[in-house]
N, C-alpha and C positions, 0 to 999 in steps of 0.2 A: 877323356874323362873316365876317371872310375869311378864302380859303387860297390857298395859293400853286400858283398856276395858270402851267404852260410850254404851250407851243402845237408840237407836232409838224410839224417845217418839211415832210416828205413830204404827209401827208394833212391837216395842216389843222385836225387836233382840238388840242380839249384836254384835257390831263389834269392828272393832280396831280405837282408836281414831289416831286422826294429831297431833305427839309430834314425838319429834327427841331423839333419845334414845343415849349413850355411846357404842361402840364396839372397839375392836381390837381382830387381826387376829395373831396366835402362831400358834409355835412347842409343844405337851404336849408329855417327856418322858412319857414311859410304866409305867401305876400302880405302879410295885414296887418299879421304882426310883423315884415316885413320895412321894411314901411313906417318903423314905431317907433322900427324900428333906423337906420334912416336917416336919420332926426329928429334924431336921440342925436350918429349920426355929423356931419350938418352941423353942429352946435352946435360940436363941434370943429374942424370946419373954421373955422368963423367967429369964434370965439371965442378958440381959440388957437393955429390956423395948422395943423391939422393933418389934408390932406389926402387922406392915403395910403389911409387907409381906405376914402375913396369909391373905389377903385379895384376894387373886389370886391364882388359883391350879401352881405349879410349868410348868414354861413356858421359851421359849426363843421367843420376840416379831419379828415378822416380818412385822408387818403395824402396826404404831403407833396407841394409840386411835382415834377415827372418830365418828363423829355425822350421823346419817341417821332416815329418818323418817321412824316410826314403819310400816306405810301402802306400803312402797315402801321395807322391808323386803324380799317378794319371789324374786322381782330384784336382790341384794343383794347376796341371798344365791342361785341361781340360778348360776350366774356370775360366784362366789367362787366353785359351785360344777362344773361346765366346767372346770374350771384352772385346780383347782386338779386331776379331769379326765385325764391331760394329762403331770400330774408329776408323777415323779416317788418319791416312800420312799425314806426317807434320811437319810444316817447315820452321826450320833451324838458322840461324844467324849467330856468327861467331864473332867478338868484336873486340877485341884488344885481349889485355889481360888483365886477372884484381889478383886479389889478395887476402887471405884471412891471418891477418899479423897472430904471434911470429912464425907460422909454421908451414902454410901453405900459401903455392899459388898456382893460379889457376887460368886457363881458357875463358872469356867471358860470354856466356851465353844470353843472346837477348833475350827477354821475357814477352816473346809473344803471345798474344791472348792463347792462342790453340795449342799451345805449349803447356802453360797455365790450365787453358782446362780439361788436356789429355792427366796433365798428373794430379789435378782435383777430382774428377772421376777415377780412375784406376785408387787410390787410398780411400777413398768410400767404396768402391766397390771391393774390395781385398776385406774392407771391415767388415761389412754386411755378408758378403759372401762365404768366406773364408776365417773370419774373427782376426784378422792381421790385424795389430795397431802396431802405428811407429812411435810410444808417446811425444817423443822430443820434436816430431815432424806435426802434431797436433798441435804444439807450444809457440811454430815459429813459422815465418811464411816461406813458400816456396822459393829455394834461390839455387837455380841451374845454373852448373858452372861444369867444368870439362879439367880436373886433377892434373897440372903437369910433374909438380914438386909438392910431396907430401909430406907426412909430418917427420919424417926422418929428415926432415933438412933443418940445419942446428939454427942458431937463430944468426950465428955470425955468417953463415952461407945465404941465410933467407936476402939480408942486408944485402950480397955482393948481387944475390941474382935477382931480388928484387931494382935493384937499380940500371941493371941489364935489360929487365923485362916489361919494366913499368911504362914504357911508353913506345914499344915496339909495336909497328901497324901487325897486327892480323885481322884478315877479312875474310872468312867463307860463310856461300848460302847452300842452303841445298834443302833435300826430303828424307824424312826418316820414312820408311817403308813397313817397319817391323818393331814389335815391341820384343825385347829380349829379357830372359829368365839366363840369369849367373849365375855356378853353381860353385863353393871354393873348395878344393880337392885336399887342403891344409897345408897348403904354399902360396895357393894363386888363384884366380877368378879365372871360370873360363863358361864360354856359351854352355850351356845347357842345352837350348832349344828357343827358334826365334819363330814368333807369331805375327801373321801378316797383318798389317791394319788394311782394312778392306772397307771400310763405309765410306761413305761420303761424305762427311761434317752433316750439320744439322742436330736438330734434339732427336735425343735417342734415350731410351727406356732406364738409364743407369743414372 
């Protein structure tokens, strides 16, 4: 990752320049189903031209992208590591594939309640805390899903590999461990910095 580094003409240091950078805030499955997914994702790369996907480690998004200036960063990540201090892991269930006709398709992630209300908490707490709104994420309900083929895939490729994919078993369970902050360099999405979810479930103060 880089940041945008100005060099103080008096003393000679450096620091971090006033520019507003890209972020959003995920679920990253464990390594090895990240791997899987990634398997899944070049097939469409290679298969029928569509790219885009590789541009982000395999993710379910829970705060849309967000602009923030690079010097108010420890604010930021400060914030995110309080929340997650006081979530607990979540378990994840992966379950076929869907589709958002004509352009993408996707991993299906089950909507379970602790899913649901890890990313209901975290968007009210970014608002209140932080003033983050997503509006469009305010307009519509939560729907986790996991990108293999994205909008760069034409609608005559959606067709071939939607019919390939539409009723292909995929099953994994697992534990997310970590809430994750992506940061996009102006190519591509990469970790930031991952925040351990450390509570127990139960009500908690957010």
């Amino acid at each position: 990752m880089t940041l945008p580094w100005t060099t103080n003409p008096k003393s000679g240091e450096l620091r971090l320049s006033s520019c507003k950078q890209r972020f959003f805030i995920a679920l990253l499955p464990p390594q090895e189903v990240q791997d899987d997914v990634n398997e899944i994702k070049q097939i469409f790369a290679d298969r029928y031209g569509s790219r885009a996907a590789l541009k982000s480690p395999p993710h379910v998004t829970l705060q849309p992208p967000f602009d923030w200036l690079s010097e108010d960063l420890p604010t930021l990540m400060q914030a995110l590591s309080e929340f997650a201090s006081r979530q607990a892991p979540v378990p994840m269930e992966l379950s076929g594939f869907g589709a958002f006709v004509p352009r993408v398709i996707y991993i299906n992630v089950v909507k379970t309640p602790e899913l649901l209300d890890l990313q209901a908490k975290l968007m009210a707490y970014m608002e209140t805390t932080l003033g983050i709104v997503d509006p469009v994420s305010k307009t519509r309900s939560f729907a986790p899903h996991m990108t293999v083929g994205y909008r760069d895939l034409t609608k005559q490729n959606f067709g071939v590999a939607w019919a390939e994919f539409q009723y292909q078993p995929l099953k994994a369970n697992f534990q997310v461990l970590n809430l994750t902050l992506l940061i996009h360099d102006g190519k591509r999405w990469n970790i930031c910095k991952e925040f351990p979810l450390l509570g127990f479930g139960g009500v908690d103060e957010f």
